[in-house]
C-alpha positions in Angstrom: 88.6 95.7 132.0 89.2 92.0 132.3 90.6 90.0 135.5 93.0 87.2 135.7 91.1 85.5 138.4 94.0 82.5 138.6 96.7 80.8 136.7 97.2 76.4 137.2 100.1 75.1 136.2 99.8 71.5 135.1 102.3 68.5 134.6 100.0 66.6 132.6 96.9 68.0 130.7 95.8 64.7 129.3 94.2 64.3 125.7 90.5 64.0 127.5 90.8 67.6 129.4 92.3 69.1 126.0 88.8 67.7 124.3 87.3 69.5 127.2 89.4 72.9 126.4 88.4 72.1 122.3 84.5 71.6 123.8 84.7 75.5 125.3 86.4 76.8 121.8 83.0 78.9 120.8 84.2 82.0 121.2 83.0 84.0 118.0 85.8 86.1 117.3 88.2 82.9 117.3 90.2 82.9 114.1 89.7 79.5 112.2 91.6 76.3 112.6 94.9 76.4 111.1 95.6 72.5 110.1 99.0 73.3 109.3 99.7 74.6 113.1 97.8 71.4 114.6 100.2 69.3 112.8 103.4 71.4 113.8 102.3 71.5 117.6 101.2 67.4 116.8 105.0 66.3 115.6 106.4 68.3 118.5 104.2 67.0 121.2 105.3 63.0 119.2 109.1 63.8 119.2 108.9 65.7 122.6 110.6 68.7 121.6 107.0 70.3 122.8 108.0 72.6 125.8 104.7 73.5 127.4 100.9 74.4 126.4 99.9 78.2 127.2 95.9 77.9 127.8 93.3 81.1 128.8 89.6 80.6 129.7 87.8 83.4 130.3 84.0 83.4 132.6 81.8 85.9 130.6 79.7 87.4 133.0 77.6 89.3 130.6 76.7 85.6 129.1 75.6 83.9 132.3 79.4 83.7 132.7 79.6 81.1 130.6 83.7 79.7 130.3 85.2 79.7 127.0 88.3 79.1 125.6 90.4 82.6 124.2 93.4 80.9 123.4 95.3 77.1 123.0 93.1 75.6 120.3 95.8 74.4 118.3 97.3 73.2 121.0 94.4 71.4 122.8 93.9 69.6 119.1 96.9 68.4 118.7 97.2 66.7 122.3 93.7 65.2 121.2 95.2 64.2 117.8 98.5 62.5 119.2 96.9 61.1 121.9 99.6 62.1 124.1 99.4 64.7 127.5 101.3 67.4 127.4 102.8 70.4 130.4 100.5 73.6 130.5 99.4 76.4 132.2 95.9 77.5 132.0 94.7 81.3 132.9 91.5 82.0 134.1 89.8 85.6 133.2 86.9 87.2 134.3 85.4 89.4 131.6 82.6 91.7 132.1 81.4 92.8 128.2 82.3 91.9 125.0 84.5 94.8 124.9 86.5 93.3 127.4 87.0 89.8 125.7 87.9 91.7 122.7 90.5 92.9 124.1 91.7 90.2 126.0 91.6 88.2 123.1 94.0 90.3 121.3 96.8 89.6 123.8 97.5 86.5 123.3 99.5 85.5 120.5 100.2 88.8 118.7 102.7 87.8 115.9 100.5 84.6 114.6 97.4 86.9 114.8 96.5 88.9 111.8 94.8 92.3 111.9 91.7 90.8 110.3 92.0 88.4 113.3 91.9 91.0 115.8 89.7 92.3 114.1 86.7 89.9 114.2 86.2 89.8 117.6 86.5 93.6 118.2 83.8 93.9 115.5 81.7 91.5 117.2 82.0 93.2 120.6 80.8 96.4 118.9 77.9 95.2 117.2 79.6 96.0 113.9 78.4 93.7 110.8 79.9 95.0 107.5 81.8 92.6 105.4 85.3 91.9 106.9 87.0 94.1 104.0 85.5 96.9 104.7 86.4 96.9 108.2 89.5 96.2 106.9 89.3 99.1 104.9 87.8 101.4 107.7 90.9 100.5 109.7 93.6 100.7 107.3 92.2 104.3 106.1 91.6 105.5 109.8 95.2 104.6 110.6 96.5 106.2 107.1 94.5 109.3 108.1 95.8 109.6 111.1 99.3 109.0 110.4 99.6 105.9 112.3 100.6 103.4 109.5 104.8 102.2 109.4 105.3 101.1 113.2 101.9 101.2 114.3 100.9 98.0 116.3 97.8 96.0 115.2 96.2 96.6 118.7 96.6 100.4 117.9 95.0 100.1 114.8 91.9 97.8 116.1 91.2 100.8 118.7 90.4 102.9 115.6 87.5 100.8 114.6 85.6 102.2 117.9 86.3 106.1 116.7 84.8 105.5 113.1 81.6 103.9 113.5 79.4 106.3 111.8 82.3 107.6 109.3 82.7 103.7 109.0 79.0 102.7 108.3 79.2 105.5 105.8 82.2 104.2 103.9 80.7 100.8 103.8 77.3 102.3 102.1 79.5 103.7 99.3 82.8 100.7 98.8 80.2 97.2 99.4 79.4 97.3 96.2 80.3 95.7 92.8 81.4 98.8 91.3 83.5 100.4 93.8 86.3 98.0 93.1 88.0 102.0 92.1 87.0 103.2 95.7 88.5 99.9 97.9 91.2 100.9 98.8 92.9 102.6 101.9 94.1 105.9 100.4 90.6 106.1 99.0 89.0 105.4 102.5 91.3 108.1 104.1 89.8 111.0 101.7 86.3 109.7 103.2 86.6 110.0 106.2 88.1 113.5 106.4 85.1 114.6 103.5 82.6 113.0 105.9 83.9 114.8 108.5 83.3 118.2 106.8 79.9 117.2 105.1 78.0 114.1 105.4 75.5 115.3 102.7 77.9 116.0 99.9 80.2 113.4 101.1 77.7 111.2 100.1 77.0 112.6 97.1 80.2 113.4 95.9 81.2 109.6 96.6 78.3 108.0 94.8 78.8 109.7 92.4 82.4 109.1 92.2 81.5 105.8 92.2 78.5 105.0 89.5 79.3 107.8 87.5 75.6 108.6 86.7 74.5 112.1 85.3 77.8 113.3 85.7 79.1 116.6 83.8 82.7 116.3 82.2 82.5 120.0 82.0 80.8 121.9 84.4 81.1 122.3 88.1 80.6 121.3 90.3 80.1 117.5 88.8 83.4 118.0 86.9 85.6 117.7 89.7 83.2 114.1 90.7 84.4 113.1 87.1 87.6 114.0 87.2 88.4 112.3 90.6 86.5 109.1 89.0 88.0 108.6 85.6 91.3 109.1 87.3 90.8 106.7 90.3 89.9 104.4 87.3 93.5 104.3 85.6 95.4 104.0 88.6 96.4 101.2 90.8 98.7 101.9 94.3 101.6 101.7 94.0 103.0 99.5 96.3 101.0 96.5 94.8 101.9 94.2 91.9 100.4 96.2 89.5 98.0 95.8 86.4 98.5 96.2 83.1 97.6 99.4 81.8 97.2 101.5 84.7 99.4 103.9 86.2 100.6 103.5 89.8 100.1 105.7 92.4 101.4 105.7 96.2 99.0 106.8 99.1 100.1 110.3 99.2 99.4 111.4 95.4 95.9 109.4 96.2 94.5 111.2 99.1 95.6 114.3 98.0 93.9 114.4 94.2 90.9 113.1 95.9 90.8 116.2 98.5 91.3 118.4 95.5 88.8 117.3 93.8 86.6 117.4 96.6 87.3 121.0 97.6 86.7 122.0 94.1 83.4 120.3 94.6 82.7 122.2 97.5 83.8 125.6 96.0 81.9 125.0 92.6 84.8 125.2 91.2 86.2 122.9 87.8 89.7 121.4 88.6 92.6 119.1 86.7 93.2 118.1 89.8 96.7 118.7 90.0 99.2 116.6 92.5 102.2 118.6 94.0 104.5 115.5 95.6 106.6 117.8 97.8 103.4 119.9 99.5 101.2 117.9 102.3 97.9 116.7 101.4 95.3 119.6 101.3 92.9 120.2 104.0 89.5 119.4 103.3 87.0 121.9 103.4 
């Protein structure tokens, strides 16, 4: 767990330490530059209707504990840009792993910060390098499948990326691909993880295959239910997205629950027409 080690309040951090601050900004979790917010915290600090700058350093001692700046980039640019000091207090953290920074990092500004934000760094501590949509993906099925979308804070949903490593390096072997685009999304995701869970052999079957369609029976099992599940995931689009011509919309629940049909029909050797019931919960893999 991290430390605050001490907190200095300063009347005037002038534009030469903020350079100083922007010097330490190497932190590679740190979400990119926003112009846009440089200029807003820039007009304010001009017109002085800027109340006060909100700085954190944190001393990595896993990294020779090397300081670097976790949060007040914006800030620190726009004092260098309008040449002008500004009022601030600066925390001081000790963090121990990359864990740790991760999640101090995700304290700090929690409605500006995205989930992919969050995110990064998290990713990063754990050593995780898939492309940042399938984490995305990983995350956003995790929390699906474990009925913690709605309310659910982003710092509840970055947790999840720690419990699905291996389900998650799985997914990533079957959706970072060209012809997944059917397979990438979170509904999708959800039924992989809880197949995965049951078999990691036919999961990975029954998903490649779902998702290149090669030597696949229309008519006998148990390939039929793979190419049932596929031409269907190929007509539909979710259903709380814009939409595409042509194909039918389908909401998270009718998703996961045809694709654990067809997947238990897999299992059982069994043909299926994969048939969606909306009042009856999603089946239970087997």
């Amino acid at each position: 767990m991290y430390k605050l080690r001490k907190t200095e309040q300063k009347d005037h951090l002038s534009p030469k330490e903020a350079l100083r601050l922007i010097d330490i900004n190497t932190y590679e979790g740190q979400r990119p530059l926003r112009p846009k917010k440089v200029q807003e915290y820039k007009d304010k600090i001009l017109d002085g209707t800027f109340r006060r700058g909100d700085f954190a350093i944190a001393r990595q001692f896993f990294n020779g504990q090397k300081e670097i700046l976790i949060n007040g980039q914006h800030q620190a640019h726009a004092s260098v840009i309008a040449n002008k000091g500004i009022r601030c207090i600066i925390d001081y953290y000790d963090v121990f792993t990359p864990e740790d920074l991760s999640l101090l990092y995700r304290q700090f500004d929690p409605p500006g910060r995205s989930l992919a934000d969050i995110l990064r760094p998290e990713a990063i501590a754990l050593e995780v390098n898939w492309p940042s949509h399938v984490i995305s993906r990983v995350v956003a099925g995790a929390a699906l499948k474990a009925g913690l979308m709605g309310n659910c804070t982003k710092e509840k949903k970055v947790e999840l990326l720690k419990d699905n490593l291996s389900s998650g390096a799985f997914v990533c072997s079957i959706i970072d691909n060209s012809d997944a685009k059917h397979l990438n999304r979170r509904a999708v995701v959800c039924a992989m993880l809880s197949t995965w869970e049951r078999s990691q052999q036919d999961s990975n079957k029954f998903w490649v295959g779902a998702r290149d369609g090669d030597n696949i029976s229309k008519t006998k099992p148990p390939e039929q239910a793979i190419w049932k599940i596929r031409n269907w995931l190929m007509q539909v689009t979710v259903a709380t997205g814009r939409g595409t011509f042509g194909l039918k919309r389908a909401a998270d629940h009718e998703i996961v629950s045809r694709c654990i049909t067809a997947w238990n029909a897999f299992r059982r050797k069994e043909n299926t027409d994969i048939k969606y019931y909306k009042d009856k919960p999603i089946p239970r893999a087997i």
